[in-house]
SERO-4910 file (N, C-alpha, C, O; in steps of 0.05 Angstrom, whole numbers):
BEGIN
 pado doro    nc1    nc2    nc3   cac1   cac2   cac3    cc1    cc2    cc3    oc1    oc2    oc3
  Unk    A   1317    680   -488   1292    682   -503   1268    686   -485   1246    679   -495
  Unk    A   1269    693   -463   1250    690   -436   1242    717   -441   1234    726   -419
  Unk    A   1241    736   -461   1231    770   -469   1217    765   -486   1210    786   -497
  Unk    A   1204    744   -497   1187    746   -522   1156    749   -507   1148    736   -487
  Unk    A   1139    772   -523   1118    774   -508   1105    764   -540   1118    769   -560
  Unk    A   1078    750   -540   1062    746   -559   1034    763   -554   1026    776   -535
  Unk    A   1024    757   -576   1029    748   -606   1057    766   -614   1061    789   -606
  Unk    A   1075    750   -634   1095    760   -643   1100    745   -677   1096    722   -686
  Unk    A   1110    767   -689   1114    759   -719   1137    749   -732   1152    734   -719
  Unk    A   1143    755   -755   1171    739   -768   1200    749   -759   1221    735   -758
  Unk    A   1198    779   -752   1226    777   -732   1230    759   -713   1252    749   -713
  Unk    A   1215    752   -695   1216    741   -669   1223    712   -677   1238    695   -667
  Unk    A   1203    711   -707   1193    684   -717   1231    679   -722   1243    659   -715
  Unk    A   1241    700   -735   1268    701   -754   1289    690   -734   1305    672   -739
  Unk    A   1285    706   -704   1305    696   -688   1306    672   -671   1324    670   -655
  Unk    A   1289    654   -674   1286    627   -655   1290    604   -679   1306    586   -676
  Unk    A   1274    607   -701   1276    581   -723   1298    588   -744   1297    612   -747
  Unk    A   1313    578   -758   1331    575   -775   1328    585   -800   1344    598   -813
  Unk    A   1301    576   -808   1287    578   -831   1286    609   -845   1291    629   -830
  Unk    A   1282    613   -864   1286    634   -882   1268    641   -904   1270    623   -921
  Unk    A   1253    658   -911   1240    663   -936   1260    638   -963   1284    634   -962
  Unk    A   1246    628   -981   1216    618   -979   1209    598   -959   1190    584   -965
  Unk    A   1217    595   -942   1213    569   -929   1208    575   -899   1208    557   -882
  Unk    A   1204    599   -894   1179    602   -866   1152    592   -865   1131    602   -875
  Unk    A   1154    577   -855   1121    563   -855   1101    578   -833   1077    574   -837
  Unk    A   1109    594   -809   1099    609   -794   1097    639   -789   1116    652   -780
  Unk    A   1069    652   -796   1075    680   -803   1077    694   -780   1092    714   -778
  Unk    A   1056    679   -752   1057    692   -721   1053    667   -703   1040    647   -708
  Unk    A   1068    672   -683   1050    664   -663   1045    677   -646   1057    696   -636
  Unk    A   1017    663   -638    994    690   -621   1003    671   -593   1002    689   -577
  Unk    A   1009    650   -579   1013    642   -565   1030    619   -561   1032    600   -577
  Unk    A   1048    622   -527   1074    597   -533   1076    590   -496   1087    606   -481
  Unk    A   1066    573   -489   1082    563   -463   1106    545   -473   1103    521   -481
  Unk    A   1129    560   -473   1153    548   -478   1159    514   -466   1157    507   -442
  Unk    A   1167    496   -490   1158    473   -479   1139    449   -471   1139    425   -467
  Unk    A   1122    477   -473   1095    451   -477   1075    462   -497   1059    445   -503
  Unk    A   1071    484   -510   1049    481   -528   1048    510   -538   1059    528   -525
  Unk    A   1034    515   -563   1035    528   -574   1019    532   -602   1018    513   -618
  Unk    A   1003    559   -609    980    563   -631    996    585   -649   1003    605   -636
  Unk    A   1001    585   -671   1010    602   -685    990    594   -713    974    574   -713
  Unk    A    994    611   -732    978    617   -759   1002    616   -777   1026    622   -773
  Unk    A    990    608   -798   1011    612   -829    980    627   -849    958    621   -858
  Unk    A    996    648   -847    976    653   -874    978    640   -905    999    630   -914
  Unk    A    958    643   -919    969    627   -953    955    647   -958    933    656   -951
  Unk    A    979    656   -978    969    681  -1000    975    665  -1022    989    645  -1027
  Unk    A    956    685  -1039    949    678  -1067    967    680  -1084    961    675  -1107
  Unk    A    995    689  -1076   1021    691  -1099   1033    682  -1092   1054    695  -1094
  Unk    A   1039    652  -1075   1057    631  -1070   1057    625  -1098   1037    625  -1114
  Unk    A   1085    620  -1104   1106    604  -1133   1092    572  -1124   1094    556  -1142
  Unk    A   1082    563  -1106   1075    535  -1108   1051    528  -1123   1050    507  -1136
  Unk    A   1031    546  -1121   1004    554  -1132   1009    541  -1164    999    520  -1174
  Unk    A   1030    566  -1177   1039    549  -1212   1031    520  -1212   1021    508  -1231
  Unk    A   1036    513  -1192   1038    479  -1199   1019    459  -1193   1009    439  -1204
  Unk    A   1018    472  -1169    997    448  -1141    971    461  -1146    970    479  -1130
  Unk    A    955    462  -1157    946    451  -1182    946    476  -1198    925    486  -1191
  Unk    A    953    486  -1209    938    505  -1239    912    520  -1231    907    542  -1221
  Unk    A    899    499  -1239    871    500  -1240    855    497  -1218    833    508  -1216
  Unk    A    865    483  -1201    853    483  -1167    871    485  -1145    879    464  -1135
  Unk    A    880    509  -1134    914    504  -1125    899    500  -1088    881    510  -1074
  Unk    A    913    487  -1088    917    467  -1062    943    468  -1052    962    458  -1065
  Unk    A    947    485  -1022    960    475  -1010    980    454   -998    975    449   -974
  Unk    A   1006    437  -1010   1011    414   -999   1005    394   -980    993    409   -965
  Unk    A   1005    378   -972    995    365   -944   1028    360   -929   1033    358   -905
  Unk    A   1048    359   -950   1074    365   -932   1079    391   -927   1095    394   -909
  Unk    A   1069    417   -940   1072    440   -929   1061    448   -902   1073    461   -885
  Unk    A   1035    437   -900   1019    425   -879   1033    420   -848   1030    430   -826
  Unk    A   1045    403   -858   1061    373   -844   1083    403   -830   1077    417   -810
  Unk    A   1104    406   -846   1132    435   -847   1119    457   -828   1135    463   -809
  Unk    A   1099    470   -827   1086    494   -817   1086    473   -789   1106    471   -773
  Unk    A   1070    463   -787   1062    449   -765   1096    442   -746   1098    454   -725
  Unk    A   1111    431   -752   1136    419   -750   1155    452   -743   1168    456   -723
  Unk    A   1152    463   -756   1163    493   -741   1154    503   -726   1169    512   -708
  Unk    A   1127    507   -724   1111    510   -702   1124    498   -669   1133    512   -651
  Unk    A   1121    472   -669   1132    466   -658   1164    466   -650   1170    470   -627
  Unk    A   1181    462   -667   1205    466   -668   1214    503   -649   1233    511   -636
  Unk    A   1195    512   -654   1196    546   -642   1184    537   -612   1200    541   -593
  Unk    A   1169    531   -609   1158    521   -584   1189    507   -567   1202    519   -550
  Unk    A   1192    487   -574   1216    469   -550   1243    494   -563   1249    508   -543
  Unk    A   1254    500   -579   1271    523   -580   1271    553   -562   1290    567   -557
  Unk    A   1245    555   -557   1246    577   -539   1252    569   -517   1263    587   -504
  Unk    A   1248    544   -502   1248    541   -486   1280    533   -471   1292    540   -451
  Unk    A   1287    512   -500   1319    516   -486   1338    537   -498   1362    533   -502
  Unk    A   1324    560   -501   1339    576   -511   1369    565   -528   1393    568   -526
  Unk    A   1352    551   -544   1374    535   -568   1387    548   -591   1389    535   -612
  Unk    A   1399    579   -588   1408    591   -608   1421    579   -627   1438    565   -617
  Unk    A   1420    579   -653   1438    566   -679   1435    532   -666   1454    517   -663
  Unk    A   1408    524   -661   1398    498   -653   1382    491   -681   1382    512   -694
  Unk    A   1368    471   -696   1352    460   -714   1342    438   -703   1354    422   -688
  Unk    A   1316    438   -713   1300    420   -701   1289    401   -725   1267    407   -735
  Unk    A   1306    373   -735   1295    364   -754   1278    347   -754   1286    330   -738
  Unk    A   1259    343   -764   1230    322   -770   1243    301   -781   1253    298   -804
  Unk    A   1241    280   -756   1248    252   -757   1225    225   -767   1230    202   -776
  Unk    A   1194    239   -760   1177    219   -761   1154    224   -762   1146    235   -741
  Unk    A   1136    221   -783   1108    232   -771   1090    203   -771   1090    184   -787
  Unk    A   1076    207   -752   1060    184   -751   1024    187   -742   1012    198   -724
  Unk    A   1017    174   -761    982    173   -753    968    200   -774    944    207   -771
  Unk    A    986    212   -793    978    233   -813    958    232   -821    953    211   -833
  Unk    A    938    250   -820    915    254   -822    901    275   -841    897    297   -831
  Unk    A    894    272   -863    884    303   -876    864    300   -883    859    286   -902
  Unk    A    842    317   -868    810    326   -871    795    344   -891    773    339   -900
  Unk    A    809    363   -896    800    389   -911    825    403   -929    846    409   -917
  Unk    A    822    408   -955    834    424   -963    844    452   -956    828    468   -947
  Unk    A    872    462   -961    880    490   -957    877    493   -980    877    477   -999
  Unk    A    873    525   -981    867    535  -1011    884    569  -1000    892    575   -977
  Unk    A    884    582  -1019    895    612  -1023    884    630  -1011    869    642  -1027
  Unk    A    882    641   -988    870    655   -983    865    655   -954    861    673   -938
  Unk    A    866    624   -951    865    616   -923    883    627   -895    907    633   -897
  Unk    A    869    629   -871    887    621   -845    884    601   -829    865    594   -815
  Unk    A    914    587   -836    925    558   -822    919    566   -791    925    590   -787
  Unk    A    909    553   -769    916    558   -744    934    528   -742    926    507   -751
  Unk    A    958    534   -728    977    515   -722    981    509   -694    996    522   -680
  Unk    A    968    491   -686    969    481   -657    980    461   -652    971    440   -662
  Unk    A   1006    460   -634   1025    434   -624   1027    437   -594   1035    457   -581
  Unk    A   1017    408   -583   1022    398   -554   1052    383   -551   1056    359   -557
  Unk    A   1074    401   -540   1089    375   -533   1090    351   -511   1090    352   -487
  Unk    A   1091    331   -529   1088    309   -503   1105    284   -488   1104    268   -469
  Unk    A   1123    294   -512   1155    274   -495   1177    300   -507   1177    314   -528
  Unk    A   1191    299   -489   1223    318   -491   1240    306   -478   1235    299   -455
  Unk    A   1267    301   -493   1293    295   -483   1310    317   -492   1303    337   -503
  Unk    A   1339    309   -485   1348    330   -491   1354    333   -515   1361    356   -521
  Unk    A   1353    311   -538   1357    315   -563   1331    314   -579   1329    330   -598
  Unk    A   1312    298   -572   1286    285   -584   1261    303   -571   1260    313   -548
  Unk    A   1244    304   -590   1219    319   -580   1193    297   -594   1200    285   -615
  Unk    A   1173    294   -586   1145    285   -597   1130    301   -593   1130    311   -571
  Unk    A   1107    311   -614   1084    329   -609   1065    317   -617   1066    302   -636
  Unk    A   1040    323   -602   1022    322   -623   1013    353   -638   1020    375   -631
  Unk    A    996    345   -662    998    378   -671    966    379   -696    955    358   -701
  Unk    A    960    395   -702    933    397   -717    936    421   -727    947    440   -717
  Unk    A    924    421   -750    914    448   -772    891    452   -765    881    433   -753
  Unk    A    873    480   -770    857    477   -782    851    511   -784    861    531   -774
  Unk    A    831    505   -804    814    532   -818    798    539   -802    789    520   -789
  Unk    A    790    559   -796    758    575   -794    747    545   -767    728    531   -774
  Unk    A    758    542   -749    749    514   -736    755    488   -744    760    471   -727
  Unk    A    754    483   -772    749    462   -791    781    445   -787    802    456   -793
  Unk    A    780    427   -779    818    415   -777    823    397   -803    816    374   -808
  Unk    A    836    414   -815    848    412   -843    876    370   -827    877    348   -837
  Unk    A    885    378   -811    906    361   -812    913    349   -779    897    357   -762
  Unk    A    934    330   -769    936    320   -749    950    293   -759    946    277   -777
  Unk    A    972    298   -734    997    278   -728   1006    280   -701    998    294   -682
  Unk    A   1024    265   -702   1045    263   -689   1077    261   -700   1087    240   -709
  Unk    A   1090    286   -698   1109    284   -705   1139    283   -683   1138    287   -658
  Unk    A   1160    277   -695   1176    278   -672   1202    285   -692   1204    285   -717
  Unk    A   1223    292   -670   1239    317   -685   1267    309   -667   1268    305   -643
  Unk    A   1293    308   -688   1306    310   -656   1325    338   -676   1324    346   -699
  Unk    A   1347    349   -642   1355    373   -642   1379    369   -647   1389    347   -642
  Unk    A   1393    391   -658   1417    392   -673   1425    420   -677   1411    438   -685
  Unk    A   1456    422   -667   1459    445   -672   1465    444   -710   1470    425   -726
  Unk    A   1462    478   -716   1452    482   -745   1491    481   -758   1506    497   -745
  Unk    A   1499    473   -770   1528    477   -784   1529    506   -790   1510    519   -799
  Unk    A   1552    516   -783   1559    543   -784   1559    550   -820   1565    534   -838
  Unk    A   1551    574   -823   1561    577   -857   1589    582   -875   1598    604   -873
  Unk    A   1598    572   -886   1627    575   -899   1626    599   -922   1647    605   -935
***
């Protein structure tokens, strides 16, 4: 995975994280020092199926969708680095969760994660949202690695 040049999009996005339409939380990332850190964007368009719900009438972004974007973000970050093919990176803990500002439809997420402990199974980041400057979110999450079960 040492050929990825950025900014790069959902192919690149397709071949390092597991994840799959509907459940890509990351549309690019514009930048990755493999391992330690990394800024990518999620866009929110206005014809997310979540919208129906979260609210009707005022649709709001999740604060666990939030949380998931952020958490892949990173998860792509320590994956590139150990070139962890058919690897998954699951969200074990978030701590110190923080939400400032609403996401709304229309918006661009910037998704920024520092990693700051790595083992060979376990990762900790810290990580932040935000809009237009404005930081929608912030934690610390931690994740440990797993290869993904083959499909039957």
């Amino acid at each position: 995975m040492d050929d990825i040049s950025y900014p790069c999009g959902k192919a690149v996005i397709e071949s390092v994280l597991p994840h799959r339409d509907p459940f890509v939380w990351v549309s690019r990332v514009l930048s990755c020092s493999p391992g330690e850190s990394i800024t990518a964007e999620l866009e929110v368009t206005e014809d997310l199926p979540l919208f129906k719900g979260h609210f009707p009438n005022h649709p709001v972004l999740p604060g666990v969708i939030i949380m998931e974007a952020l958490a892949q973000a990173a998860s792509f970050c320590v994956l590139v680095e150990r070139g962890a093919e058919g690897s998954v990176g699951f969200l074990t803990g978030i701590d110190k969760a923080k939400f400032r500002r609403q996401v709304l439809p229309g918006d661009t997420v910037r998704l920024d994660a520092r990693i700051v402990k790595s083992s060979s199974r376990m990762c900790v980041a810290e990580v932040e949202a935000s809009v237009g400057g404005a930081l929608c979110a912030s934690a610390t999450q931690k994740y440990v690695l797993d290869t993904a079960p083959s499909a039957a």
